[in-house]
PDB file with one MODEL, atoms N, CA, C and O in Angstrom:
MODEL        1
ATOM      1  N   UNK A   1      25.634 -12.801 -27.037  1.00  0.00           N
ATOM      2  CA  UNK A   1      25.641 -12.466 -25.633  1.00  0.00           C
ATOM      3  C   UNK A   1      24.414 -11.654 -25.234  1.00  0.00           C
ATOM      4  O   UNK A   1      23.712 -11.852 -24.242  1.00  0.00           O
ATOM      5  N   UNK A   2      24.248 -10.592 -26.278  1.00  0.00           N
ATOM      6  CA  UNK A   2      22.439 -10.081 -25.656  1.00  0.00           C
ATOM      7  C   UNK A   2      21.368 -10.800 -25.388  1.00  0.00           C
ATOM      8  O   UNK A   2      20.499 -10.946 -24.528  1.00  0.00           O
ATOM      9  N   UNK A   3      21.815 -11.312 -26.694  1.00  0.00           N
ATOM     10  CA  UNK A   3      19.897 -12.149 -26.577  1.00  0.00           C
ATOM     11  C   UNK A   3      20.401 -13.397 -24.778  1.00  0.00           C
ATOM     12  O   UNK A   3      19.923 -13.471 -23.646  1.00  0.00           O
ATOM     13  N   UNK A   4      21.136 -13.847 -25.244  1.00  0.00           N
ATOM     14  CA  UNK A   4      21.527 -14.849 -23.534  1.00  0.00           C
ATOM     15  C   UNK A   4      20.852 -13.641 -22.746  1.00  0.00           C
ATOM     16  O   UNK A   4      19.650 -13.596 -22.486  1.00  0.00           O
ATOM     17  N   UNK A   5      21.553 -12.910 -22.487  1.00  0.00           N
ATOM     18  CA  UNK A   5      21.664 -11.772 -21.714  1.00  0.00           C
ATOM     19  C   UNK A   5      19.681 -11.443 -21.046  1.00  0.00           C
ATOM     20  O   UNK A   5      18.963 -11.331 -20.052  1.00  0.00           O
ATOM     21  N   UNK A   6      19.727 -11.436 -22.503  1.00  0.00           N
ATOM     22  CA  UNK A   6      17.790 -11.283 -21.937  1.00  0.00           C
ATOM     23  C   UNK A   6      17.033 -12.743 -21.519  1.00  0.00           C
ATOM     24  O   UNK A   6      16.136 -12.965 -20.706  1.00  0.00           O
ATOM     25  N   UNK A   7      17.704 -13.545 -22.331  1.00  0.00           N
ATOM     26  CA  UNK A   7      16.564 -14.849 -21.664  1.00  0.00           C
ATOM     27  C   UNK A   7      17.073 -15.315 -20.768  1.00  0.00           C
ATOM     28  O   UNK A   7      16.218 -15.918 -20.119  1.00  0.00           O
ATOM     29  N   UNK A   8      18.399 -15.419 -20.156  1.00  0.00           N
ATOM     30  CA  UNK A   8      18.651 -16.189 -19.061  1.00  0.00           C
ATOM     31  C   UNK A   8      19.120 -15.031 -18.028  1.00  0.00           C
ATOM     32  O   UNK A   8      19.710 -13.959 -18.167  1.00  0.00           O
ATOM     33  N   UNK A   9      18.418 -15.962 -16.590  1.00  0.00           N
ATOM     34  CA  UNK A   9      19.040 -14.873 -15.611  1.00  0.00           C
ATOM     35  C   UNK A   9      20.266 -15.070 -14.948  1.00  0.00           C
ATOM     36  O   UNK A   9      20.497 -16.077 -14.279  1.00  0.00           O
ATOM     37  N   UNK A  10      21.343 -13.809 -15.169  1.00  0.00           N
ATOM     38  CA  UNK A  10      22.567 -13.680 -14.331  1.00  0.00           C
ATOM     39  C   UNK A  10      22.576 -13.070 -13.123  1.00  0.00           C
ATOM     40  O   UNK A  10      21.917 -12.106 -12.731  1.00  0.00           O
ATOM     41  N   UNK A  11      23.746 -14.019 -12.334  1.00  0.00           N
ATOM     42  CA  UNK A  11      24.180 -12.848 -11.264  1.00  0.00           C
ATOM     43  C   UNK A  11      24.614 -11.394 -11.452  1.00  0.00           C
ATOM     44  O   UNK A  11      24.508 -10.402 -10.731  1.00  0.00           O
ATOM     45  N   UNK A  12      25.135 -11.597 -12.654  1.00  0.00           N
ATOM     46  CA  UNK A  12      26.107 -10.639 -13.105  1.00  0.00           C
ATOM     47  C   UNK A  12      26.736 -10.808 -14.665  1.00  0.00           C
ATOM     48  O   UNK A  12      26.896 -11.870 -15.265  1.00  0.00           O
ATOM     49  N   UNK A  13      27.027  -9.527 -15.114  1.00  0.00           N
ATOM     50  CA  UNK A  13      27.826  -9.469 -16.200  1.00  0.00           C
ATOM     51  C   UNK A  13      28.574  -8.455 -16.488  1.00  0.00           C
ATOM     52  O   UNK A  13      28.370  -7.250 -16.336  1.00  0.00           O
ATOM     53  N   UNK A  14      30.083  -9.429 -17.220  1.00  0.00           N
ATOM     54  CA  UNK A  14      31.218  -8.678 -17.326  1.00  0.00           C
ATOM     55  C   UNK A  14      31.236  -8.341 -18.802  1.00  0.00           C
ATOM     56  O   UNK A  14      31.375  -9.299 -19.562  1.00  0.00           O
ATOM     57  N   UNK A  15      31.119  -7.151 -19.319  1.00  0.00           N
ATOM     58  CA  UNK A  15      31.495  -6.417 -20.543  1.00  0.00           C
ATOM     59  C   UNK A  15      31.974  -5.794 -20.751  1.00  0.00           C
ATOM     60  O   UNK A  15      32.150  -4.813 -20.029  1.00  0.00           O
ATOM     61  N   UNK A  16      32.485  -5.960 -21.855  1.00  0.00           N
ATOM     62  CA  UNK A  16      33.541  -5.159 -22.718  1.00  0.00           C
ATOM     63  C   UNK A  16      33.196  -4.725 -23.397  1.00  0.00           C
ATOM     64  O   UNK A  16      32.368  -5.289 -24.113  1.00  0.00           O
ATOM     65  N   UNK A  17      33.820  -2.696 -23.769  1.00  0.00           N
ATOM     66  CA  UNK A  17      33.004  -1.885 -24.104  1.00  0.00           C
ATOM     67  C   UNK A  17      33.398  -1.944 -25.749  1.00  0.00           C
ATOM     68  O   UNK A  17      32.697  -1.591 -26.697  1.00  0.00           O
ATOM     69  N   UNK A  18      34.812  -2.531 -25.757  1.00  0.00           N
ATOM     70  CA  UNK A  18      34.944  -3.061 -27.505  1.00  0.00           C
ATOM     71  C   UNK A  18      34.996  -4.205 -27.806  1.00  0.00           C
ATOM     72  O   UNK A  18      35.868  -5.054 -27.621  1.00  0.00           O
ATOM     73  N   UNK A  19      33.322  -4.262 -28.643  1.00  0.00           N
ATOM     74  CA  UNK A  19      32.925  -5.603 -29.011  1.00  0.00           C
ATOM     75  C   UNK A  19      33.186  -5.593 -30.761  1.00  0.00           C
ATOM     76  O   UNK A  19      33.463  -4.562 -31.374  1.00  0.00           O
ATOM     77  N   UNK A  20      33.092  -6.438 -31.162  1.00  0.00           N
ATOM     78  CA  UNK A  20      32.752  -6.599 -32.634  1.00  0.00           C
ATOM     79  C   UNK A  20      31.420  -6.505 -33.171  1.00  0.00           C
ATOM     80  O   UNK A  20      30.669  -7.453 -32.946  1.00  0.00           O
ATOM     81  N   UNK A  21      30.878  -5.263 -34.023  1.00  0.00           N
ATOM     82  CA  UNK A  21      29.252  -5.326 -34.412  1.00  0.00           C
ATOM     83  C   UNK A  21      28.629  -4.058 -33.262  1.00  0.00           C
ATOM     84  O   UNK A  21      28.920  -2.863 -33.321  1.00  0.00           O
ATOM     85  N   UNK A  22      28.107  -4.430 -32.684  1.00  0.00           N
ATOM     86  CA  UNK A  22      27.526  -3.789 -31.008  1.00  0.00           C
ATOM     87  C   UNK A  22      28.565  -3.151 -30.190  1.00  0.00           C
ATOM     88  O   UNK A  22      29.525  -3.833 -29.831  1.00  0.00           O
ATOM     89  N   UNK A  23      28.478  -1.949 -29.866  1.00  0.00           N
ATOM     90  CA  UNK A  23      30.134  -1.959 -28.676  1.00  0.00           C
ATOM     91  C   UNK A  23      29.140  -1.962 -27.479  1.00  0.00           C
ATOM     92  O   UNK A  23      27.923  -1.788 -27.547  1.00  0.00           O
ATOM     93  N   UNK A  24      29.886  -2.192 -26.378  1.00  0.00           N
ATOM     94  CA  UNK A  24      29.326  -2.562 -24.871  1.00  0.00           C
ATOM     95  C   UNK A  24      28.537  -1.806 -24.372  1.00  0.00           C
ATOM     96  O   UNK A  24      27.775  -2.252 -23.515  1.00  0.00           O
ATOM     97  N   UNK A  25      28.446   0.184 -24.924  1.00  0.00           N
ATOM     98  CA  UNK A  25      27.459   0.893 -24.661  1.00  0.00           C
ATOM     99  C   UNK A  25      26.356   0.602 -25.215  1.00  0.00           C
ATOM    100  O   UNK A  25      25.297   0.940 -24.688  1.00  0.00           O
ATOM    101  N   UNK A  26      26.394  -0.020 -26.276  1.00  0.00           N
ATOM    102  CA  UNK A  26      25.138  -0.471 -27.039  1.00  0.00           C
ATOM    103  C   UNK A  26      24.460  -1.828 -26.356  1.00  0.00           C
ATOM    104  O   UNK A  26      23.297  -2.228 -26.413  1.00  0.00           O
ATOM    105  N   UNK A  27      25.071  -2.121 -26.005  1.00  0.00           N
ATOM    106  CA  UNK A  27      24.338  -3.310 -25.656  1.00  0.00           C
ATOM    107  C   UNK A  27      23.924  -3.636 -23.863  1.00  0.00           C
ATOM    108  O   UNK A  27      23.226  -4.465 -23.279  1.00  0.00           O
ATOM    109  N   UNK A  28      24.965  -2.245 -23.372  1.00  0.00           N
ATOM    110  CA  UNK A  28      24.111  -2.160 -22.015  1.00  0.00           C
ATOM    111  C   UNK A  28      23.077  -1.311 -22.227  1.00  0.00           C
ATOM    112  O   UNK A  28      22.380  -1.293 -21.212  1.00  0.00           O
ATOM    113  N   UNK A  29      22.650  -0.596 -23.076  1.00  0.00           N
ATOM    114  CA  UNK A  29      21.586   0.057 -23.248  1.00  0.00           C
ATOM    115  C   UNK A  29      20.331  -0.703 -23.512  1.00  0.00           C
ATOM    116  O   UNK A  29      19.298  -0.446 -22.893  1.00  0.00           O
ATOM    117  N   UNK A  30      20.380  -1.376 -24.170  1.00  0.00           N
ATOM    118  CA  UNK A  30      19.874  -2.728 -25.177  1.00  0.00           C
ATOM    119  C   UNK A  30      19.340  -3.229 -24.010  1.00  0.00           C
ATOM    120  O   UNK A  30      18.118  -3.145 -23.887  1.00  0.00           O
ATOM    121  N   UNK A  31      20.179  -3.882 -22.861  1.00  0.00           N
ATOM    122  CA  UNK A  31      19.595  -4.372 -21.550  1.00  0.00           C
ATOM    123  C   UNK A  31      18.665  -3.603 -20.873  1.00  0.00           C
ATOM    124  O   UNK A  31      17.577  -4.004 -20.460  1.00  0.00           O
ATOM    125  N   UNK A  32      19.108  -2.519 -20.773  1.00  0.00           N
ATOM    126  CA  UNK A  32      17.958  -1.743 -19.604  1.00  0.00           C
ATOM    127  C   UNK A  32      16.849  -1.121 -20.573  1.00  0.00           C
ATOM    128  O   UNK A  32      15.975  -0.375 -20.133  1.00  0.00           O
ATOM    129  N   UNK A  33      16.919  -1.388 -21.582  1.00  0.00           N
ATOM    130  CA  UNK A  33      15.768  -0.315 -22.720  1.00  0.00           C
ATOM    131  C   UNK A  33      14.724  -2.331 -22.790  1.00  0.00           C
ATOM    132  O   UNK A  33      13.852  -2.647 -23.599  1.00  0.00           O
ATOM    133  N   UNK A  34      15.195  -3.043 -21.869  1.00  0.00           N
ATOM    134  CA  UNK A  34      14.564  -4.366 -22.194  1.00  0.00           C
ATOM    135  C   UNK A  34      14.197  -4.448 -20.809  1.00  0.00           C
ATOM    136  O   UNK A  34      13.387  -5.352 -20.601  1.00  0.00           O
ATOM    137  N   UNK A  35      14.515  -3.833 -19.859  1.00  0.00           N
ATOM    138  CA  UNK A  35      14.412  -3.994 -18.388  1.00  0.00           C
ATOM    139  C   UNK A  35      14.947  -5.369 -18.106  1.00  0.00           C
ATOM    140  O   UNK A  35      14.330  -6.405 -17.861  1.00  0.00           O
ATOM    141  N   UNK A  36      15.965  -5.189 -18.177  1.00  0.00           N
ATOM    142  CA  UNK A  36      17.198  -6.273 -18.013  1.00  0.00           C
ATOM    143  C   UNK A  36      17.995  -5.646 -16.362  1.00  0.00           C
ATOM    144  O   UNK A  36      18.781  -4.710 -16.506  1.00  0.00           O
ATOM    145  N   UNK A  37      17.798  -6.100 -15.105  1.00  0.00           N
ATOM    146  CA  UNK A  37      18.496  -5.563 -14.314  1.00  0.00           C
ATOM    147  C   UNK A  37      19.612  -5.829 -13.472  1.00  0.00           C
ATOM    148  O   UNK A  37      19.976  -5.243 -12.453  1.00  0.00           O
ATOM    149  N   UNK A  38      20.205  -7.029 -14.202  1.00  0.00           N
ATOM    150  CA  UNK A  38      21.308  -7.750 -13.787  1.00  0.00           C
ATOM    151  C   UNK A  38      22.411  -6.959 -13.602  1.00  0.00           C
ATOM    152  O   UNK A  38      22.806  -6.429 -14.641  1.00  0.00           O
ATOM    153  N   UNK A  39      23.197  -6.647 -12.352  1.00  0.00           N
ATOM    154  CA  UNK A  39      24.448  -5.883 -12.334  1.00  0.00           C
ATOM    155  C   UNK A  39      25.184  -6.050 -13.893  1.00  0.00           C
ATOM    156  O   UNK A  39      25.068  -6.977 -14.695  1.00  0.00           O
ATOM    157  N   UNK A  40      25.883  -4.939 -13.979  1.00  0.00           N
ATOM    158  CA  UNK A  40      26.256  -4.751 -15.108  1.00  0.00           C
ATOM    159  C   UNK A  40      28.027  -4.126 -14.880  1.00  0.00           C
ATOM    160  O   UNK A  40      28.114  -2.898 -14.900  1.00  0.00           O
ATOM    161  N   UNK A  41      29.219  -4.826 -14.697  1.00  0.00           N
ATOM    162  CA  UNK A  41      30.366  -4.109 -14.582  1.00  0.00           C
ATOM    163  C   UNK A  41      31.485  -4.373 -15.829  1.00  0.00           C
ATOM    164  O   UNK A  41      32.047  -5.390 -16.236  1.00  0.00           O
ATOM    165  N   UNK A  42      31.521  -3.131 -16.179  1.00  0.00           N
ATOM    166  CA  UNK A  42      31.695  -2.833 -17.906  1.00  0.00           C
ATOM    167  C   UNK A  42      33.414  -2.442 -17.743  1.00  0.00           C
ATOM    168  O   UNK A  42      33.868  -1.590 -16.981  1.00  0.00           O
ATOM    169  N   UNK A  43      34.273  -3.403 -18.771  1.00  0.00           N
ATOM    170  CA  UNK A  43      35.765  -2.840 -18.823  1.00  0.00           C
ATOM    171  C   UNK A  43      36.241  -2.552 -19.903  1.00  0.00           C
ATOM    172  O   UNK A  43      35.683  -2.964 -20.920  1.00  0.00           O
ATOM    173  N   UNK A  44      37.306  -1.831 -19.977  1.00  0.00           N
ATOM    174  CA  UNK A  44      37.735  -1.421 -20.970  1.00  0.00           C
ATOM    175  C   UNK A  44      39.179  -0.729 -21.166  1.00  0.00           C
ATOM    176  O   UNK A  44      39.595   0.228 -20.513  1.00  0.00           O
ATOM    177  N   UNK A  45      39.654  -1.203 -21.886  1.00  0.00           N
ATOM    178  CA  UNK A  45      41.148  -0.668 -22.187  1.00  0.00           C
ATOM    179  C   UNK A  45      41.165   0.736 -21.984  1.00  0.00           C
ATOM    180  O   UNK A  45      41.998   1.263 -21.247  1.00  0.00           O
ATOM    181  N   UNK A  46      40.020   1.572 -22.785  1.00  0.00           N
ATOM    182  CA  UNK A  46      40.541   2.700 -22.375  1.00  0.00           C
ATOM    183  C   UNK A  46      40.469   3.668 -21.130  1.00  0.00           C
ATOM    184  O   UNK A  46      39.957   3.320 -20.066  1.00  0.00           O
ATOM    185  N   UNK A  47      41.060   4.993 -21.365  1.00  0.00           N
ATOM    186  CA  UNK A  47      41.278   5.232 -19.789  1.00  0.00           C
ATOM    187  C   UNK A  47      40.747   6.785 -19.479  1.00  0.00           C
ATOM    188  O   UNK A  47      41.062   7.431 -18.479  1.00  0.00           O
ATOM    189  N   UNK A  48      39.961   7.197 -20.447  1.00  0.00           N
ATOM    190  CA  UNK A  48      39.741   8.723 -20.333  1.00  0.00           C
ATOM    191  C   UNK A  48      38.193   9.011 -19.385  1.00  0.00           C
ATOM    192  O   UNK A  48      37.398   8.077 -19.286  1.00  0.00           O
ATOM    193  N   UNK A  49      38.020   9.777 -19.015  1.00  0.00           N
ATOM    194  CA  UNK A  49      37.113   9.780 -17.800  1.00  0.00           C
ATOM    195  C   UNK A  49      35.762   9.931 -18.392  1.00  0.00           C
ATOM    196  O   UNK A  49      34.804   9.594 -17.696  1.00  0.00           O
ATOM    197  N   UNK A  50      35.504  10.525 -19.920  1.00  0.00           N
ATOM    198  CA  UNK A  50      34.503  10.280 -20.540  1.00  0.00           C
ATOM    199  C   UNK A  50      33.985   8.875 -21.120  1.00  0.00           C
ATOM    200  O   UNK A  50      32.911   8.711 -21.698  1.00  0.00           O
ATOM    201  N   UNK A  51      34.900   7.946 -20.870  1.00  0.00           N
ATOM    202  CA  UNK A  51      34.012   6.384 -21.356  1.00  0.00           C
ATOM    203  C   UNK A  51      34.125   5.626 -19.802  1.00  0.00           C
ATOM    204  O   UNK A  51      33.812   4.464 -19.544  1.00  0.00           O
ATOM    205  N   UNK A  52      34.470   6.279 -19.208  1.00  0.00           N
ATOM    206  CA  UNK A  52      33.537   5.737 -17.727  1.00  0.00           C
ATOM    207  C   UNK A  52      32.497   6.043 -17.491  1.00  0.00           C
ATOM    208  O   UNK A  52      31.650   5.216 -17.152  1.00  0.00           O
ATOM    209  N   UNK A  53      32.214   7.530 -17.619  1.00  0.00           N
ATOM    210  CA  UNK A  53      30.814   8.245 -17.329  1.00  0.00           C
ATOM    211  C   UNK A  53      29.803   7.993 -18.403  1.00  0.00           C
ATOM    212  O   UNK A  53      28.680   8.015 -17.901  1.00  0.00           O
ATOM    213  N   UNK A  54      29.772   7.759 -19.710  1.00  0.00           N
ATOM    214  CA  UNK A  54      29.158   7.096 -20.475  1.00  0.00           C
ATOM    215  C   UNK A  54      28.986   5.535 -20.365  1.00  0.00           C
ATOM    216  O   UNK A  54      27.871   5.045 -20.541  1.00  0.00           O
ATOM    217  N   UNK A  55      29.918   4.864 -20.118  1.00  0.00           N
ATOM    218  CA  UNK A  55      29.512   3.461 -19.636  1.00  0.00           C
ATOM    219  C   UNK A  55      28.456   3.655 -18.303  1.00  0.00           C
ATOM    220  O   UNK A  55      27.353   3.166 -18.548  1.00  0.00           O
ATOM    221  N   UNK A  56      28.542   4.132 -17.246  1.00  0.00           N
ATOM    222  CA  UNK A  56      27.303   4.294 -16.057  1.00  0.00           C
ATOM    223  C   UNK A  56      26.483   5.079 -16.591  1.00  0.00           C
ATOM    224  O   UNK A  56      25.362   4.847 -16.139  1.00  0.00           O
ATOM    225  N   UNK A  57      26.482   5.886 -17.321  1.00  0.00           N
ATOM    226  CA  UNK A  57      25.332   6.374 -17.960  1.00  0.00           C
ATOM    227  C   UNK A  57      24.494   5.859 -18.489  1.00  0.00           C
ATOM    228  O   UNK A  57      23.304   6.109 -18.300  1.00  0.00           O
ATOM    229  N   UNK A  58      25.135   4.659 -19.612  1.00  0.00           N
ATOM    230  CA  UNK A  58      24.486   3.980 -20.299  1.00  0.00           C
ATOM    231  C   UNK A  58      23.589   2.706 -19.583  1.00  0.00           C
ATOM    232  O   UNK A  58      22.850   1.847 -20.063  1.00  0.00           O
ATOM    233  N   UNK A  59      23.989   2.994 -18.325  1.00  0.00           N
ATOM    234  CA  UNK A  59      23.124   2.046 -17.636  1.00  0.00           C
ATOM    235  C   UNK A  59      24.338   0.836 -16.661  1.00  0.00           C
ATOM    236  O   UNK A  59      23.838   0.032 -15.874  1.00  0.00           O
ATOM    237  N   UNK A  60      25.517   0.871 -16.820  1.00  0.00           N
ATOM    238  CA  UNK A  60      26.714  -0.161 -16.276  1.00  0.00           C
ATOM    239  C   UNK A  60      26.343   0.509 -14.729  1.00  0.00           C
ATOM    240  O   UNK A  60      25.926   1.620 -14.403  1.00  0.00           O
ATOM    241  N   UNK A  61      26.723  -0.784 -13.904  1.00  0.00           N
ATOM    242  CA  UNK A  61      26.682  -0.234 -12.297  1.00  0.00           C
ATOM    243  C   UNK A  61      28.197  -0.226 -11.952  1.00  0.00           C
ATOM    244  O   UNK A  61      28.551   0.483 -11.010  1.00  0.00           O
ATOM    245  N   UNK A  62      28.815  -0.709 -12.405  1.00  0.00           N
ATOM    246  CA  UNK A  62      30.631  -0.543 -12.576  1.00  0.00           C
ATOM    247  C   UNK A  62      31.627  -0.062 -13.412  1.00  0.00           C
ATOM    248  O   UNK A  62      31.124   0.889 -14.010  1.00  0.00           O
ATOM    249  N   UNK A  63      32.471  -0.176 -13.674  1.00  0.00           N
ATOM    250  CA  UNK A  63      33.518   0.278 -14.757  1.00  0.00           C
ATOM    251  C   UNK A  63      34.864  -0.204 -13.839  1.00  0.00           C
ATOM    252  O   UNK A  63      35.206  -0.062 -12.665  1.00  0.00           O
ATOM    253  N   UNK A  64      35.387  -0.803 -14.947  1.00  0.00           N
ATOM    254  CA  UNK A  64      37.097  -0.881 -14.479  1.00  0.00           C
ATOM    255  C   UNK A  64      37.794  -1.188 -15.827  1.00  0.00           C
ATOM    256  O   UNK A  64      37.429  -1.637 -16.913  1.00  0.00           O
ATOM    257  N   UNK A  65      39.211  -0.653 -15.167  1.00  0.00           N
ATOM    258  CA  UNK A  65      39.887   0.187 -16.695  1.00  0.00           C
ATOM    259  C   UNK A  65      40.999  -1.403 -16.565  1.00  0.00           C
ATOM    260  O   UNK A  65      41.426  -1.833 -15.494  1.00  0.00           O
ATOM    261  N   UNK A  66      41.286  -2.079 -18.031  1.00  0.00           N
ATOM    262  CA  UNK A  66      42.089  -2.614 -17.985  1.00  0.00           C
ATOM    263  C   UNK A  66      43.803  -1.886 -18.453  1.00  0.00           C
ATOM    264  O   UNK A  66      43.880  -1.187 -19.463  1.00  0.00           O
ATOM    265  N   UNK A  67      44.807  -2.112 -17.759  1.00  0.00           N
ATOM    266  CA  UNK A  67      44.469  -3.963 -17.473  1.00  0.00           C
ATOM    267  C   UNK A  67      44.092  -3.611 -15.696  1.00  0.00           C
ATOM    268  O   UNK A  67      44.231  -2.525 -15.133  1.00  0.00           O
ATOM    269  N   UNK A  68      43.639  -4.780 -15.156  1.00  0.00           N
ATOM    270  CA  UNK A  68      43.461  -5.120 -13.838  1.00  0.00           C
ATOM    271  C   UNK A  68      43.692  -5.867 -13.304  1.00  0.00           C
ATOM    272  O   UNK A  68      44.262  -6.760 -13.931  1.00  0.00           O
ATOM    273  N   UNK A  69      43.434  -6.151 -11.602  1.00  0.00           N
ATOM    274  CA  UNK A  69      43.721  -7.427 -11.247  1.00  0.00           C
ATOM    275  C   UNK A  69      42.662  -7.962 -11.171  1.00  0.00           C
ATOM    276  O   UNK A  69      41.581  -7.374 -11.194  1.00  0.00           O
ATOM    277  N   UNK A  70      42.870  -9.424 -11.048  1.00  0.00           N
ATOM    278  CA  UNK A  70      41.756 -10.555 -11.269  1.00  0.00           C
ATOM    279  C   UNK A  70      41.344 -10.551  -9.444  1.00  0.00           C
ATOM    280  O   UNK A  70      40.206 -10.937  -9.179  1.00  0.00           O
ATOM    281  N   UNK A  71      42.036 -10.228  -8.536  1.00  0.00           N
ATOM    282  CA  UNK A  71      41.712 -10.225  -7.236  1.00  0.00           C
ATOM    283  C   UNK A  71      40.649  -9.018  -7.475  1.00  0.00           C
ATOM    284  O   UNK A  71      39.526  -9.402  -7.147  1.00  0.00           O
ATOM    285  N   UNK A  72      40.658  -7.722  -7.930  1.00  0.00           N
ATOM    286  CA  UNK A  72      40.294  -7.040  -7.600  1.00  0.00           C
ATOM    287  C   UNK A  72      38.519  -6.901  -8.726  1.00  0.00           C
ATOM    288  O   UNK A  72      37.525  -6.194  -8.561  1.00  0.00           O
ATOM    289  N   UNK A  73      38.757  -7.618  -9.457  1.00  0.00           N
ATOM    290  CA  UNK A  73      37.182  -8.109 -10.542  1.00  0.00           C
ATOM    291  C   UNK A  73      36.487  -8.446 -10.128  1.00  0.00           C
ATOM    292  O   UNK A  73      35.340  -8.004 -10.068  1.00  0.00           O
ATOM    293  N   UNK A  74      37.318 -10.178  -9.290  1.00  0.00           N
ATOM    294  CA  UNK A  74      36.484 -11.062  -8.350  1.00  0.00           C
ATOM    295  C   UNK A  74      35.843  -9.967  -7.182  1.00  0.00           C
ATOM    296  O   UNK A  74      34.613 -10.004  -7.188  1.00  0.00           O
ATOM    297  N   UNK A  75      36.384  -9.065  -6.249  1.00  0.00           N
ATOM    298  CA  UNK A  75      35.882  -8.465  -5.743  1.00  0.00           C
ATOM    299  C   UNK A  75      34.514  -7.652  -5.769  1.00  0.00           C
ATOM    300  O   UNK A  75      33.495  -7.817  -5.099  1.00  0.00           O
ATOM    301  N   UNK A  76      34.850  -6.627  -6.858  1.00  0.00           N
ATOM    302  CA  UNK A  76      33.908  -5.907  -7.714  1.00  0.00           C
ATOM    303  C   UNK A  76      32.513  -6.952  -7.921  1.00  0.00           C
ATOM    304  O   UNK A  76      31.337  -6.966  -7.558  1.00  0.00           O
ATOM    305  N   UNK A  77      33.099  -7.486  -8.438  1.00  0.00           N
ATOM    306  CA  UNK A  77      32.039  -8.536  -9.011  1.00  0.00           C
ATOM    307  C   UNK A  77      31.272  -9.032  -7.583  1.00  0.00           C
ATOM    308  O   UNK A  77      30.125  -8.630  -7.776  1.00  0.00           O
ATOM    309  N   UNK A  78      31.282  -9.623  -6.386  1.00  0.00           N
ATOM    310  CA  UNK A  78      31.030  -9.782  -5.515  1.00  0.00           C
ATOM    311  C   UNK A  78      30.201  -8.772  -5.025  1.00  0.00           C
ATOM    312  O   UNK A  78      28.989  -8.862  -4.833  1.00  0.00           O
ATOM    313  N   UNK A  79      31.132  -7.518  -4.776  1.00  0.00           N
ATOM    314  CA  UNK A  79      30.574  -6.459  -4.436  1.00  0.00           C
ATOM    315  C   UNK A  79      28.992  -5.874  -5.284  1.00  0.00           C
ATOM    316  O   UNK A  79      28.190  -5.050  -4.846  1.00  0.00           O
ATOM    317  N   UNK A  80      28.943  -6.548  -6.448  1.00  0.00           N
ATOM    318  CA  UNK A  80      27.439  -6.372  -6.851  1.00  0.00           C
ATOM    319  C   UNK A  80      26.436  -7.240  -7.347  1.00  0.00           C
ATOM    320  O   UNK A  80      25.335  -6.989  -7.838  1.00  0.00           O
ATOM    321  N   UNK A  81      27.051  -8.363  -7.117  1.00  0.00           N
ATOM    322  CA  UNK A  81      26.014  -9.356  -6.412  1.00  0.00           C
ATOM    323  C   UNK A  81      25.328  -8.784  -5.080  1.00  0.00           C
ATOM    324  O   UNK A  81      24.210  -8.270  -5.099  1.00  0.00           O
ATOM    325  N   UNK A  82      26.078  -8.918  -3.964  1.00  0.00           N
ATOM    326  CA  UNK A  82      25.823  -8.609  -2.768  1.00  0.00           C
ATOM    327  C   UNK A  82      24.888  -7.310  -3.172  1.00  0.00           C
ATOM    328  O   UNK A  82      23.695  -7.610  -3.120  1.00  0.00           O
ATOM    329  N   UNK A  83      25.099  -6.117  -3.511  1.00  0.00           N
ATOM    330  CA  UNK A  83      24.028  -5.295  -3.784  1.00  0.00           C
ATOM    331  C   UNK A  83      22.145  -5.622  -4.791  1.00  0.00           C
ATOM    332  O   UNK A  83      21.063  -5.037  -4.804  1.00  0.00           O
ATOM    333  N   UNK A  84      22.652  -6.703  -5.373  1.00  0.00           N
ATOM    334  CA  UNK A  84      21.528  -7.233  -6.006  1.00  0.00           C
ATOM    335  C   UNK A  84      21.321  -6.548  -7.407  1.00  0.00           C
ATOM    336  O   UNK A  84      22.227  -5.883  -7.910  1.00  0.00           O
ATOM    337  N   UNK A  85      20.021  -6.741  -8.068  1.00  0.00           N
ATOM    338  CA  UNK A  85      19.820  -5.981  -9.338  1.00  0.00           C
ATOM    339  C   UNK A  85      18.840  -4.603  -8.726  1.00  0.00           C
ATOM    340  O   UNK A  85      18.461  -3.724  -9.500  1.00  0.00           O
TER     341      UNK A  85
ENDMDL
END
């Protein structure tokens, strides 16, 4: 998913901050340390207010805690397109 991530251009991407190998902070870092500026909205099971603020830290323009709704992703997701990279 990184290397995609760098050669092809997205509207957007949805990550998850527990990956196998890389976790999702690593690899949104990975993006912007590549000047990768594709919205970035990062989810994750867990729910403590320190792996939100480290996910936007790490460079994510979103965060949402699963579980969620799929109405409300599609939204999000919209919502940063429409803002651009």
């Amino acid at each position: 998913g990184l290397v995609l991530a760098q050669a092809v251009a997205y509207d957007a991407i949805v990550l998850d901050i527990m990956l196998p190998g890389l976790n999702g902070y690593e690899v949104c870092a990975k993006l912007r340390a590549a000047e990768v500026w594709t919205p970035v909205l990062m989810l994750s099971a867990k729910d403590g207010e320190w792996d939100e603020a480290e996910a936007l830290d790490t460079g994510a323009d979103d965060f949402l805690r699963k579980p969620f709704s799929f109405v409300v992703l599609v939204a999000r997701l919209r919502a940063l397109i429409r803002r651009g990279s």
